[in-house]
DOGUDREN-597155 format. One line per 3 residues: number of its first residue (from 1); their letters; for each residue y, z, x of C-alpha. Coordinates in nm, 3 decimals. Layout:
! residues N
NUM) A) Y,Z,X  ... $
! end
This chain:
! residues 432
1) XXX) -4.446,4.661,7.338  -4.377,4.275,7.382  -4.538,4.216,6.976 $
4) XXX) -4.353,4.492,6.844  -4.042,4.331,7.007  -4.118,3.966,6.892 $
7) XXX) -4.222,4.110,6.516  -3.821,4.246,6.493  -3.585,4.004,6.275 $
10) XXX) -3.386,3.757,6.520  -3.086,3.939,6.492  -3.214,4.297,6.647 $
13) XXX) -3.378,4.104,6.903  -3.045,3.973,7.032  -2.861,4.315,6.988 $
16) XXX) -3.150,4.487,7.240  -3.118,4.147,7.462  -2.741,4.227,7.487 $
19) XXX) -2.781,4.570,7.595  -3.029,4.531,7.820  -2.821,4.233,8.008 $
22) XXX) -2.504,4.456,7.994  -2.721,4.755,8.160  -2.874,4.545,8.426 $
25) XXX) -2.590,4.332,8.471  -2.398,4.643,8.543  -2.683,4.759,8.759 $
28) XXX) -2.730,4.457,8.997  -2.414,4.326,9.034  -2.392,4.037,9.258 $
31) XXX) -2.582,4.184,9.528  -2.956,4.334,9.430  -3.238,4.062,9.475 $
34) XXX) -3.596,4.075,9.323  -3.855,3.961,9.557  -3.536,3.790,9.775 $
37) XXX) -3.436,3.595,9.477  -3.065,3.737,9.406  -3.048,3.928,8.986 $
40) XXX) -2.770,3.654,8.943  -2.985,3.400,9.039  -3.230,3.496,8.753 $
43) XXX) -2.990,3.568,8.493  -2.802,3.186,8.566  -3.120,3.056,8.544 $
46) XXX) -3.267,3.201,8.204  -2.936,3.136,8.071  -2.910,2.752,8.213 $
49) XXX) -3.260,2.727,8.052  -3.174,2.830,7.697  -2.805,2.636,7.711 $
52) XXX) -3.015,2.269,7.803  -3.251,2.318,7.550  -2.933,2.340,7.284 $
55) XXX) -2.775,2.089,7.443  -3.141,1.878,7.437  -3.153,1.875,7.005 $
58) XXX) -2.805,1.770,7.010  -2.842,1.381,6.955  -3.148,1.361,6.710 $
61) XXX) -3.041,1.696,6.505  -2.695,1.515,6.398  -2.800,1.207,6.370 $
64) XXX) -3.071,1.321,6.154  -2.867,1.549,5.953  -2.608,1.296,5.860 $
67) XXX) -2.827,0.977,5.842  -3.022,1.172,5.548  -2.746,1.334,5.398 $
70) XXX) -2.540,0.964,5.334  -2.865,0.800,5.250  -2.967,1.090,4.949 $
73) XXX) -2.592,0.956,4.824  -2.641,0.591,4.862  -2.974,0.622,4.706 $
76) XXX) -2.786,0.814,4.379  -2.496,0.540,4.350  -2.332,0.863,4.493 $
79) XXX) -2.039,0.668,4.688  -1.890,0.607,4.314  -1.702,0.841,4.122 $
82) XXX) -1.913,1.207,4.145  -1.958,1.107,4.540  -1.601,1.018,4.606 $
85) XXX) -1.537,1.362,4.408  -1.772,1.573,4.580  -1.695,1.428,4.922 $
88) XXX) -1.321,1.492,4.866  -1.399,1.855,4.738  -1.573,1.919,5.073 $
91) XXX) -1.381,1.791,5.302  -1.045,1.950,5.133  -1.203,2.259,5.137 $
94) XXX) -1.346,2.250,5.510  -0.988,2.150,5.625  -0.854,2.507,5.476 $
97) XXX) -1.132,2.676,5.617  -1.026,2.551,5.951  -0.652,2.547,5.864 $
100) XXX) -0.705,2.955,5.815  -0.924,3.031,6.141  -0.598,2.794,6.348 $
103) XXX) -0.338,3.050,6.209  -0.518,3.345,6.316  -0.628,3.237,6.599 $
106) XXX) -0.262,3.185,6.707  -0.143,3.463,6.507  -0.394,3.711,6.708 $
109) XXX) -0.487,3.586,7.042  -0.837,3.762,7.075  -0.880,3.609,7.428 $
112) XXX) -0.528,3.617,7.558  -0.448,3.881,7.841  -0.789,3.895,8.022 $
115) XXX) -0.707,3.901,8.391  -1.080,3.856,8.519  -1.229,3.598,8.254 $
118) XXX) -1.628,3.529,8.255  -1.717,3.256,8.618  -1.935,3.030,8.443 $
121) XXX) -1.935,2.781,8.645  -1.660,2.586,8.848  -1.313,2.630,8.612 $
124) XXX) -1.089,2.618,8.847  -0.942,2.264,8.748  -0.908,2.394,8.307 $
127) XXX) -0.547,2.409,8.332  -0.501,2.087,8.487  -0.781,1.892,8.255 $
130) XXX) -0.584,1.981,7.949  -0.227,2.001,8.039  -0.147,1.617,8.005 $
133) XXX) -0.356,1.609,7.684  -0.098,1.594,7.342  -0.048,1.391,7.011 $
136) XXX) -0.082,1.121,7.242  -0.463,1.163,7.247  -0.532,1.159,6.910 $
139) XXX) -0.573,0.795,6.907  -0.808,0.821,7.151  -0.993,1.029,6.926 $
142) XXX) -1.003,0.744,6.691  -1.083,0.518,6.900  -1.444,0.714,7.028 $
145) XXX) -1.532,0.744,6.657  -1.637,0.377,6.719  -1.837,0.373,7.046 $
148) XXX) -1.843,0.034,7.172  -2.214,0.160,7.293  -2.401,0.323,7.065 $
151) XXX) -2.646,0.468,7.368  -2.446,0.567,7.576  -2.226,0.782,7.297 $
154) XXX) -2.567,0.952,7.230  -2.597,0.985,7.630  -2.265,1.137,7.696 $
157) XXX) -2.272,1.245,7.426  -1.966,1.167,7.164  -1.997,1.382,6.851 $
160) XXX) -1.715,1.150,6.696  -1.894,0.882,6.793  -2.263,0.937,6.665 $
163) XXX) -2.109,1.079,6.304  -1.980,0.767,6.255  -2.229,0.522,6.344 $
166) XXX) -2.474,0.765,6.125  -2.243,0.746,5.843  -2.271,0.368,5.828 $
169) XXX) -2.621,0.402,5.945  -2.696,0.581,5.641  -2.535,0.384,5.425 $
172) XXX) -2.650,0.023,5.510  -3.021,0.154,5.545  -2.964,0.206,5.151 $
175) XXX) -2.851,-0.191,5.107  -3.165,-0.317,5.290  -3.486,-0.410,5.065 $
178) XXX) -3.792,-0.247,5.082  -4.006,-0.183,5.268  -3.790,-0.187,5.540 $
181) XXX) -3.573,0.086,5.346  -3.836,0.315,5.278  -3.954,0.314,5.632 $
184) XXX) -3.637,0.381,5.747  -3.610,0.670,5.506  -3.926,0.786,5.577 $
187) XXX) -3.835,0.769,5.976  -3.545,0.969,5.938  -3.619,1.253,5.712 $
190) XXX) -3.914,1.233,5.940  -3.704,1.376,6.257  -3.474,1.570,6.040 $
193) XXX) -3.758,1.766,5.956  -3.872,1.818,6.302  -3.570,1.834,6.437 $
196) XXX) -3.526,2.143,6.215  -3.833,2.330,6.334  -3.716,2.224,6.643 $
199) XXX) -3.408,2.417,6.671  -3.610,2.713,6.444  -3.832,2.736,6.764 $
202) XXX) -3.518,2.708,7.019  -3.361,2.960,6.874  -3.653,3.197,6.901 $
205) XXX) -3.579,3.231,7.253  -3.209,3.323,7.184  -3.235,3.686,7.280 $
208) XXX) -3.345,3.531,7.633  -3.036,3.329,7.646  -2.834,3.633,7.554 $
211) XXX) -2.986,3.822,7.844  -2.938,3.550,8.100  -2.574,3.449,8.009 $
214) XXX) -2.417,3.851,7.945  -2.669,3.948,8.253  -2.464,3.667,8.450 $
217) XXX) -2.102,3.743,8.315  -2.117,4.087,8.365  -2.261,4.051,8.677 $
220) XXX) -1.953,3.876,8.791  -1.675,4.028,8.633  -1.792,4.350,8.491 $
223) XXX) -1.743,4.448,8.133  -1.360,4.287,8.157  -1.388,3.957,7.935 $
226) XXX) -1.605,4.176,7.647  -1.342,4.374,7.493  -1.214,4.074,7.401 $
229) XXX) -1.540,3.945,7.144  -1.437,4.239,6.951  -1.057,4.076,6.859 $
232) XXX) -1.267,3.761,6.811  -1.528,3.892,6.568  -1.256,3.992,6.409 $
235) XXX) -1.055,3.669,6.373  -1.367,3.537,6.238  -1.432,3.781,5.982 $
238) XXX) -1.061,3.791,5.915  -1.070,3.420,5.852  -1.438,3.421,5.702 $
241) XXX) -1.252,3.661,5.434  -0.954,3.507,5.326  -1.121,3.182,5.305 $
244) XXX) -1.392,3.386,5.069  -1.199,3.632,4.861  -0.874,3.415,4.833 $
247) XXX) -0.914,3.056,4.820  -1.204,3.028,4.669  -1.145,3.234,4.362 $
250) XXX) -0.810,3.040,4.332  -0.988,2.702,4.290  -1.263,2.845,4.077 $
253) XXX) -0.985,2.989,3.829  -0.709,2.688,3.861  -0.922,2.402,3.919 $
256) XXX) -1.289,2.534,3.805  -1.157,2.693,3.447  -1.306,3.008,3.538 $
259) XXX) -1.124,3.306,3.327  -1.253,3.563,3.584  -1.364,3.411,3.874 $
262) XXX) -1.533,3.753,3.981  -1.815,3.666,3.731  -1.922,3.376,4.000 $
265) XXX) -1.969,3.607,4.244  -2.163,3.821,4.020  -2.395,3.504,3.933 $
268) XXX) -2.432,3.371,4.276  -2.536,3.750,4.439  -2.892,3.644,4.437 $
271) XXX) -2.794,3.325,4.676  -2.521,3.512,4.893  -2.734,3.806,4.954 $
274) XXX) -3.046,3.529,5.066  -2.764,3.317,5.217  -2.679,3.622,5.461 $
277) XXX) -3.033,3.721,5.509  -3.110,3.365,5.667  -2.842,3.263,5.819 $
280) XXX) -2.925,2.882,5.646  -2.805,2.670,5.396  -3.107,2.470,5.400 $
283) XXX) -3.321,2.827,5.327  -3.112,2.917,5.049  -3.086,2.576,4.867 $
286) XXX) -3.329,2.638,4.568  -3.211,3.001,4.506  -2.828,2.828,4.533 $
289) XXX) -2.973,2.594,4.265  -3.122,2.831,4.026  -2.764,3.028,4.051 $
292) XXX) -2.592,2.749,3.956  -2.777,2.581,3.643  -2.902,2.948,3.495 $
295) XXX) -2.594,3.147,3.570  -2.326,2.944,3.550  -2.456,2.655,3.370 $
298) XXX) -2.373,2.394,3.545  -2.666,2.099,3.511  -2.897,1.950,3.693 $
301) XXX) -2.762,1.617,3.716  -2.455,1.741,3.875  -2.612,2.046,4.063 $
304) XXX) -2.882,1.809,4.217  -2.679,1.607,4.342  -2.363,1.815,4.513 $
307) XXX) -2.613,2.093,4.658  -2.819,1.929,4.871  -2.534,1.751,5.008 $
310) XXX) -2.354,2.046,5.045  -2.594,2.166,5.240  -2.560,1.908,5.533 $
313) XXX) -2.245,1.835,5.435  -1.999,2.151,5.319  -1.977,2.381,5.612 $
316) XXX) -1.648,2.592,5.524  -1.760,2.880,5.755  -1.907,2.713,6.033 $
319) XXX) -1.599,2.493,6.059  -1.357,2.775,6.096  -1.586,2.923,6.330 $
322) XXX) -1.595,2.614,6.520  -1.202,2.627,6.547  -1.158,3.014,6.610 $
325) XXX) -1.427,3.002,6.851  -1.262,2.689,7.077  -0.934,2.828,7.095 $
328) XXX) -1.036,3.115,7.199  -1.240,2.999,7.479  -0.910,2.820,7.587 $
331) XXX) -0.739,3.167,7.553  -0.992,3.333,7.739  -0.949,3.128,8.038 $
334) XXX) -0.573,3.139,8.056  -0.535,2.805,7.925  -0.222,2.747,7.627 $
337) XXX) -0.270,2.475,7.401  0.016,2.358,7.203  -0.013,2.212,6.825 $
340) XXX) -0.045,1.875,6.983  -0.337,1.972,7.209  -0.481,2.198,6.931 $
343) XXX) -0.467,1.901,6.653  -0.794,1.714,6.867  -0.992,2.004,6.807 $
346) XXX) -0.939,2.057,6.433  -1.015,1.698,6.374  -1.353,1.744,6.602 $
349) XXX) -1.429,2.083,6.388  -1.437,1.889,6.091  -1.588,1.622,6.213 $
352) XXX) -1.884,1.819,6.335  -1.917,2.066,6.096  -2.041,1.773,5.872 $
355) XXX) -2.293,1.752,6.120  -2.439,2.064,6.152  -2.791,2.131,6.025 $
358) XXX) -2.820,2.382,5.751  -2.962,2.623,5.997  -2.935,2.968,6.190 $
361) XXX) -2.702,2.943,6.497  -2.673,2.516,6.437  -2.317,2.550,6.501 $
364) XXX) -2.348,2.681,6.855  -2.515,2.267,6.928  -2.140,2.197,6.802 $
367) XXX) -1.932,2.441,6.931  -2.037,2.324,7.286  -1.961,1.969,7.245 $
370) XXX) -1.614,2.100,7.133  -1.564,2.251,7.405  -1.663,1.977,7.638 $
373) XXX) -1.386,1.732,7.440  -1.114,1.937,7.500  -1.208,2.009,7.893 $
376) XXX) -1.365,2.341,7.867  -1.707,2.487,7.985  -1.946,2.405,7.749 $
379) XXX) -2.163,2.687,7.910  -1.885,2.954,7.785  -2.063,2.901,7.423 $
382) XXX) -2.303,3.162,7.595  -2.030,3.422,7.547  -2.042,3.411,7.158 $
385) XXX) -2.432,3.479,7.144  -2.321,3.838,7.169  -2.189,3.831,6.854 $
388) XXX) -2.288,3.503,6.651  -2.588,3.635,6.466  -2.386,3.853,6.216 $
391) XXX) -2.112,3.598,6.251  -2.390,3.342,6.163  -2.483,3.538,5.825 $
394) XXX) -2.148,3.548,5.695  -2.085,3.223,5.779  -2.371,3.076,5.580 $
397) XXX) -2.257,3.282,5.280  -1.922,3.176,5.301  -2.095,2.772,5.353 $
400) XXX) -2.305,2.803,5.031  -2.059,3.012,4.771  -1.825,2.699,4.833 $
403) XXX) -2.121,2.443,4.808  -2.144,2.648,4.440  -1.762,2.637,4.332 $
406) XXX) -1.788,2.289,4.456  -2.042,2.238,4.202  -1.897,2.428,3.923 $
409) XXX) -1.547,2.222,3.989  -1.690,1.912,3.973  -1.930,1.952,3.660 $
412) XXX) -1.606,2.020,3.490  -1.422,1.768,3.602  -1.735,1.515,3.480 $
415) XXX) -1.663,1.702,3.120  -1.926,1.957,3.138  -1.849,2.326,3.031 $
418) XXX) -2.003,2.570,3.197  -2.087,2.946,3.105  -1.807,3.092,3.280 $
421) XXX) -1.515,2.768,3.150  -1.253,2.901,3.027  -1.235,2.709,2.705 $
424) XXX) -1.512,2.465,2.504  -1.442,2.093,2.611  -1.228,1.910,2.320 $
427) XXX) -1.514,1.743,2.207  -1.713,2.009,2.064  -1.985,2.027,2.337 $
430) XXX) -2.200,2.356,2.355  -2.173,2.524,2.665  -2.478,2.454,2.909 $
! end
């Protein structure tokens, strides 16, 4: 019984996990003990036990991710013209993405008008940690992207913080002479690697986490704070969509030179449809790659360079996610943020979306640190394991079709025309 379970994709696993915690949540309540040991006991403890272990790979799994990332640029003269380019391109487009996910949020309210939200925790004092906070703060947030201690930003930890320092990290380990440099490089892409496998094999016990953290919810509060995941998936997907089917196509036709930006999609079903299947950037890469130079045409020089960047780097879906999924946290708990207390987070979500590995459920390390910034329970990022694995595989589709336009834009911009330009370049060129 226990193989046949652990032989089921990731994502079936969690959906049985979530059933069975909503049964026996249901079933033990607050009261029924096993062996004198109380049900809630158990379930806070399994799902304690799966939220320390995310919170354990957050430090060397950003640090990593970025450290590598800046130092594949460096080491292409990529902070000249095509990185300055591609960098812009990403950052633009993550800004939309999160842009889109803010309106609906607001426009919604998926976790507004729950009377009996999920106890995780003591959150009795939400209201009052956040109701000073305003524009105000946002020069605070500035000021912790520079920690005056390194170590103790990785101990507390500050996301804003640690990006930084690994983005000048990065870069300076690329100015040094070797073979201090290629150590250095060596190190790093070193614990990137591991650091990957690392979170592979945390994740694995996901469906446990699921069961301990629903199990624990429900056991408090009943089934209450759950009909509100379902106006929350659908913010996401809402959000996941327009930022898909609308924006992108625009940029691909007025910026790209696409005539019918529809053929992209067309090229780049192979990497969506392996893209959704995974859940990871990283996964998809060389399929993302062949996509690009055989079906579109874009070259190697220019695909080699903005996809594996954009796979660390460009995370469109996971930083709309990241805003959505904050916000309506705050909602859930009763707490109102105005634009002024809202603008911290958006600046986080973009922040930390450029530090999210390329892998399945990565963004939950993030979304909990969020959370944490703005003064709410980082253990409430249990609640969206009910429905992040689906939200996970469109995510990742969404993160690598813009990694592609990305490319596509910018190989035109560097004169190249690609099969799907709209017109031949004025100097004759044959298409790639």
């Amino acid at each position: 019984m226990i193989k046949r379970f652990a032989r089921l994709a990731l994502h079936w696993q969690i959906l049985i996990a979530l059933v069975l915690a909503v049964a026996m949540g249901l079933w033990s309540g607050t009261e029924k003990t096993l062996l004198g040991i109380s049900w809630l006991s158990i379930y806070t403890f399994i799902g304690t036990l799966f939220l320390n272990a995310l919170k354990m790979i957050v430090v060397p799994l950003v640090m990593a991710a970025m450290i590598t990332g800046i130092a594949t640029i460096a080491r292409q003269g990529g902070f000249g013209r095509l990185g300055v380019k591609t960098l812009g391109y990403y950052l633009t487009t993550s800004l939309i993405a999160i842009l889109i996910g803010l309106a609906l949020v607001n426009l919604i309210q998926p976790g507004a008008g729950v009377d009996n939200p999920p106890q995780l925790g003591d959150t009795s004092g939400i209201a009052q940690k956040i109701e000073g906070r305003g524009m105000g703060d946002i020069a605070q947030v500035f000021l912790r992207m520079v920690p005056p201690n390194v170590f103790e930003a990785m101990a507390q930890p500050n996301m804003l913080g640690l990006i930084f320092f690994s983005l000048l990290f990065g870069y300076f380990m690329m100015k040094i002479d070797n073979p201090g440099r290629q150590t250095l490089e060596h190190f790093w892409q070193g614990v990137f690697d591991v650091m990957m496998k690392l979170t592979d094999w945390v994740m694995r016990f996901a469906p446990l986490g699921v069961f301990g953290l629903v199990g624990a919810a429900v056991a408090k509060t009943g089934l209450d704070a759950f009909g509100s995941l379902g106006w929350f998936f659908l913010t996401v997907v809402l959000g996941l969509a327009t930022h898909f089917f609308v924006v992108m196509p625009l940029l691909l036709r007025y910026v790209g030179g696409v005539r019918n930006p529809w053929k992209h999609y067309r090229v780049m079903l192979p990497a969506i449809l392996t893209a959704f299947s995974t859940s990871s950037s990283a996964s998809t890469l060389p399929v993302t790659m062949e996509c690009v130079e055989k079906g579109a045409g874009v070259s190697n020089r220019v695909s080699s360079f903005v996809l594996p960047l954009g796979a660390t780097v460009n995370m469109d879906g996971t930083a709309l996610y990241e805003c959505v999924a904050a916000l309506f946290i705050a909602q859930l708990f009763g707490v109102h943020l105005d634009f002024a207390q809202q603008f911290p987070i958006v600046v986080v979500a973009l922040l930390t979306s450029i530090g999210v590995a390329g892998i399945p459920s990565a963004s939950l390390v993030a979304i909990s640190i969020i959370l944490v910034a703005v003064g709410l329970p980082g253990e409430a990022v249990g609640l969206l394991l009910v429905v992040d694995r689906l939200l996970d595989m469109m995510r990742t589709t969404v993160n690598i079709f813009s990694d592609s336009v990305g490319t596509v834009i910018i190989a035109r911009s560097e004169g190249e025309t690609h099969v799907l330009a709209e017109k031949a370049p004025e100097n004759g060129a044959q298409t790639a």
